[in-house]
C-alpha positions as a LaTeX table, in Angstrom:
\begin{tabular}{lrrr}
\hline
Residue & $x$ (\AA) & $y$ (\AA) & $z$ (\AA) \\
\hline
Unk1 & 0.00 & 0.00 & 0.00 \\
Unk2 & 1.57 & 3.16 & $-1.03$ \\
Unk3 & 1.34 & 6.50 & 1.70 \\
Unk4 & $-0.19$ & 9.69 & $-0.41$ \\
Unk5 & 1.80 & 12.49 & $-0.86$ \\
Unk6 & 2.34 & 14.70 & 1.52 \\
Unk7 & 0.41 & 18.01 & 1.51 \\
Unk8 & 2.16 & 21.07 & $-0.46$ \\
Unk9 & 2.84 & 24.15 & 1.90 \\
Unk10 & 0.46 & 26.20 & 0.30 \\
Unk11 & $-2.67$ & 23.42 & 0.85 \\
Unk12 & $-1.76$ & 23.48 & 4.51 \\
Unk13 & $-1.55$ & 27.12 & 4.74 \\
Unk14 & $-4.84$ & 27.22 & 3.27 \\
Unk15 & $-5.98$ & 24.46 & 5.31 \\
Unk16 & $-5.48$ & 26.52 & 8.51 \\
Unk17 & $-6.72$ & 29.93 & 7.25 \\
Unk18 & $-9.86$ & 28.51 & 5.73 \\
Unk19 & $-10.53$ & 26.35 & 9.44 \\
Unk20 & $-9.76$ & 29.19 & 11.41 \\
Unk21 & $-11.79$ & 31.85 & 9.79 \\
Unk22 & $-14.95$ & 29.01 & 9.46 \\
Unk23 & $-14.78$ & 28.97 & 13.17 \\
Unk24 & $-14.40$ & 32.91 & 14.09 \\
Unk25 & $-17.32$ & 33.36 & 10.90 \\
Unk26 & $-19.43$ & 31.10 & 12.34 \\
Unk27 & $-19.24$ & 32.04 & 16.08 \\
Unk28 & $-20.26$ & 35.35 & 14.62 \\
Unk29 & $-23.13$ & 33.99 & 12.28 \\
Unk30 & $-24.32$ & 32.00 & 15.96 \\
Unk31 & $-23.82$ & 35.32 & 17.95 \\
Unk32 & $-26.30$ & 37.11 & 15.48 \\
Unk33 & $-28.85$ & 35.78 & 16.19 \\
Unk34 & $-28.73$ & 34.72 & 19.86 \\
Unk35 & $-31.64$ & 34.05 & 21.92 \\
Unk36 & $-31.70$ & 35.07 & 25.13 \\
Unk37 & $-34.02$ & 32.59 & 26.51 \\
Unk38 & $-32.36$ & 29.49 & 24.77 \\
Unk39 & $-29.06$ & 27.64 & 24.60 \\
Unk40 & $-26.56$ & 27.53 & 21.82 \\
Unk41 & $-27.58$ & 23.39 & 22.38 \\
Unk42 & $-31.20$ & 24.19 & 22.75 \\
Unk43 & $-31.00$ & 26.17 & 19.05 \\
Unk44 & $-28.68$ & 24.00 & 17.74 \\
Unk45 & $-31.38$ & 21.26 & 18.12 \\
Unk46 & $-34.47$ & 23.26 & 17.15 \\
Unk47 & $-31.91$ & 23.91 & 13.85 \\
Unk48 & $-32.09$ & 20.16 & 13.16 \\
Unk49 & $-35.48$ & 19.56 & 13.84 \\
Unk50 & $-36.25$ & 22.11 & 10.75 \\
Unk51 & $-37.86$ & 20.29 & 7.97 \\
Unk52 & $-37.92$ & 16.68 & 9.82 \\
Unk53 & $-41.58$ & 15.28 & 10.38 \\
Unk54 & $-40.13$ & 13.82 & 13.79 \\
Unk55 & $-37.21$ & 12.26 & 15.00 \\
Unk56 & $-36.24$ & 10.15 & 18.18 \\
Unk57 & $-34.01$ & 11.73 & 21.03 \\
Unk58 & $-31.62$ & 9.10 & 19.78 \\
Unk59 & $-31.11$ & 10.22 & 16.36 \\
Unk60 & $-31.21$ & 13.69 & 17.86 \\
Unk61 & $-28.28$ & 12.95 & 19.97 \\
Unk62 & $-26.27$ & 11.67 & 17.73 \\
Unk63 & $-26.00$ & 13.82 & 15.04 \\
Unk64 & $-25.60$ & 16.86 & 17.61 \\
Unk65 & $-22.95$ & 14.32 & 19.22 \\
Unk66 & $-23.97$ & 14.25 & 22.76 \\
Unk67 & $-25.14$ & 11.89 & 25.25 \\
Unk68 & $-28.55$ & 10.76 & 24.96 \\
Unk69 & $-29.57$ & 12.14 & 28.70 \\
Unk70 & $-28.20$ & 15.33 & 27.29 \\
Unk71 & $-30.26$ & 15.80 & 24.77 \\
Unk72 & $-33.31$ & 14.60 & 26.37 \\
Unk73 & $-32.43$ & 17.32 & 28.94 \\
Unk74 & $-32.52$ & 19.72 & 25.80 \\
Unk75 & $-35.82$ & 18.36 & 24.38 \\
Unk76 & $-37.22$ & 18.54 & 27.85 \\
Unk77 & $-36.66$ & 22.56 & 27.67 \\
Unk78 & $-37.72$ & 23.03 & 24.53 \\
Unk79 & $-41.13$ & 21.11 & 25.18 \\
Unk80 & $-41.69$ & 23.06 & 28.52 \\
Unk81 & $-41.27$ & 26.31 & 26.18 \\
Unk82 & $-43.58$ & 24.18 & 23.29 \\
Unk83 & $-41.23$ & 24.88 & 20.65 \\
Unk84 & $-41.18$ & 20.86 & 20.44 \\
Unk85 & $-43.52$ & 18.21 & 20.81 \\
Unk86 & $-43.36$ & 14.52 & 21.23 \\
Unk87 & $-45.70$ & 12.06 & 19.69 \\
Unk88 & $-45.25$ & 7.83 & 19.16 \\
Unk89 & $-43.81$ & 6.60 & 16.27 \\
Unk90 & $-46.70$ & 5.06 & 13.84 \\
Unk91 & $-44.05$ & 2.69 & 13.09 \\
Unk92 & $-43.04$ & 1.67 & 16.44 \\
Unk93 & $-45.12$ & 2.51 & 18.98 \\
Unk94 & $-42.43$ & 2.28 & 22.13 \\
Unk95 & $-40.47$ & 5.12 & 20.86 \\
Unk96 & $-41.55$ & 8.49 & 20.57 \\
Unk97 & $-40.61$ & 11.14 & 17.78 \\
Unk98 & $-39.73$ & 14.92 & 18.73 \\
Unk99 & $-40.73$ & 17.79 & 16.19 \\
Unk100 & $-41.32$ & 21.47 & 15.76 \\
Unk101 & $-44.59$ & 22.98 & 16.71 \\
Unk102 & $-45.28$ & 25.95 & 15.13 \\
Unk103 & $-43.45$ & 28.27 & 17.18 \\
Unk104 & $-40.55$ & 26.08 & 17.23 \\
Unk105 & $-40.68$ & 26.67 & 13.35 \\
Unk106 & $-41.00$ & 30.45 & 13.93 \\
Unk107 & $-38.53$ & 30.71 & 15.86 \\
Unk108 & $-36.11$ & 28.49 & 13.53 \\
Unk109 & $-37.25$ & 30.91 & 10.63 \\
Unk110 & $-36.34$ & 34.04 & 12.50 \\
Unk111 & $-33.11$ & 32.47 & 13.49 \\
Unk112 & $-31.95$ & 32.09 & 9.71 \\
Unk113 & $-33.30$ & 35.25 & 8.53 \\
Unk114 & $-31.11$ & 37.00 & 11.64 \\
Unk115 & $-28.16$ & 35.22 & 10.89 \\
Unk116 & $-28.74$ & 35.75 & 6.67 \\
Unk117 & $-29.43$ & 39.46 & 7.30 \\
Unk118 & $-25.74$ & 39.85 & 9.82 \\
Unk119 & $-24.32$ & 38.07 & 7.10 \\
Unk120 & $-25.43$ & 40.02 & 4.03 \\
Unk121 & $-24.93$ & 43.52 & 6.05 \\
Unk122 & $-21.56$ & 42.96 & 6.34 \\
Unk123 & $-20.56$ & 41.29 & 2.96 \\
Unk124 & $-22.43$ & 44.38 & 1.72 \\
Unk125 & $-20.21$ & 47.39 & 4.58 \\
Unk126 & $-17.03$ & 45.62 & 4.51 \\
Unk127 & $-16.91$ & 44.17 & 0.91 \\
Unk128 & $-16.66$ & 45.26 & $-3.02$ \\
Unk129 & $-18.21$ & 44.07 & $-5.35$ \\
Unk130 & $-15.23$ & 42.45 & $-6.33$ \\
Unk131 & $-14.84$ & 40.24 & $-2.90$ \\
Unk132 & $-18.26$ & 39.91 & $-2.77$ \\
Unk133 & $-17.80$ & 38.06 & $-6.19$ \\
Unk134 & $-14.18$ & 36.51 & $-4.95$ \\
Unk135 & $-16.36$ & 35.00 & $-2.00$ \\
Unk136 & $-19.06$ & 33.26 & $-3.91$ \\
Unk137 & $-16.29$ & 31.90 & $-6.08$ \\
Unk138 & $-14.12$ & 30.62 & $-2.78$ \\
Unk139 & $-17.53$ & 29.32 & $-1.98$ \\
Unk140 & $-17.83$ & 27.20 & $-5.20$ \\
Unk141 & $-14.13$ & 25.57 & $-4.45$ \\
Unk142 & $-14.79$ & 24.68 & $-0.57$ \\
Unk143 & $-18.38$ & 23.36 & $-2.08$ \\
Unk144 & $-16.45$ & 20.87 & $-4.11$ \\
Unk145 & $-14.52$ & 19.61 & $-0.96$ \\
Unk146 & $-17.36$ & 18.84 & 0.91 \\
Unk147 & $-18.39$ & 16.08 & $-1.65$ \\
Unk148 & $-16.81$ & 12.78 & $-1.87$ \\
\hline
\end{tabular}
């Protein structure tokens, strides 16, 4: 079996810049639209719940990769503010499937539309035309790394 080549400087320099700024960009994007009255976890989890006719705590838990009594904790919270609800699985009656009510959706929405609207503002102070244009390009490049 043959090792693969080792990265050139440049795809390692980029490979830091492009992590590092993800990370600052989307602490900001999160900051933006902050809601007092839930947690980052407690959003994070409404955020997946978007667009999903129900899903078990399980499933929940592991795609926001935390312990099930965690996130049971978290849909717990989120029912007691009925921005979730439980109901049984038609397929399986022992388990029980967690969605958004209609707030919960409401509140998703405004989320996005906070975070799109931070976003947009400052592409639109801090950035030409030009960048603006250089970004959706960069965009199209990290696109194509996210696909196998």
């Amino acid at each position: 079996m043959s090792e693969s080549p080792r990265p050139s400087a440049s795809a390692v320099q980029a490979s830091h810049q492009v992590r590092a700024v993800i990370s600052r960009l989307r602490r900001r994007i999160l900051n933006a639209s902050e809601v007092e009255d839930l947690t980052l976890g407690q959003a994070s989890a409404l955020a997946r719940l978007s667009g999903k006719d129900g899903v078990t705590v399980s499933d929940l838990a592991s795609v926001e990769g935390v312990r099930h009594q965690s996130m049971t904790a978290t849909v717990n919270a989120l029912a007691a503010r009925s921005l979730v609800r439980r109901s049984l699985d038609p397929d399986d009656g022992r388990r029980q499937l967690v969605a958004l009510t209609a707030e919960g959706r409401r509140r998703v929405e405004e989320g996005r539309q906070a975070r799109t609207e931070w976003l947009a503002a400052r592409l639109q102070e801090r950035c030409t035309e030009e960048e603006r244009r250089t970004v959706i390009a960069a965009m199209t490049v990290l696109e194509r790394l996210t696909h196998d």
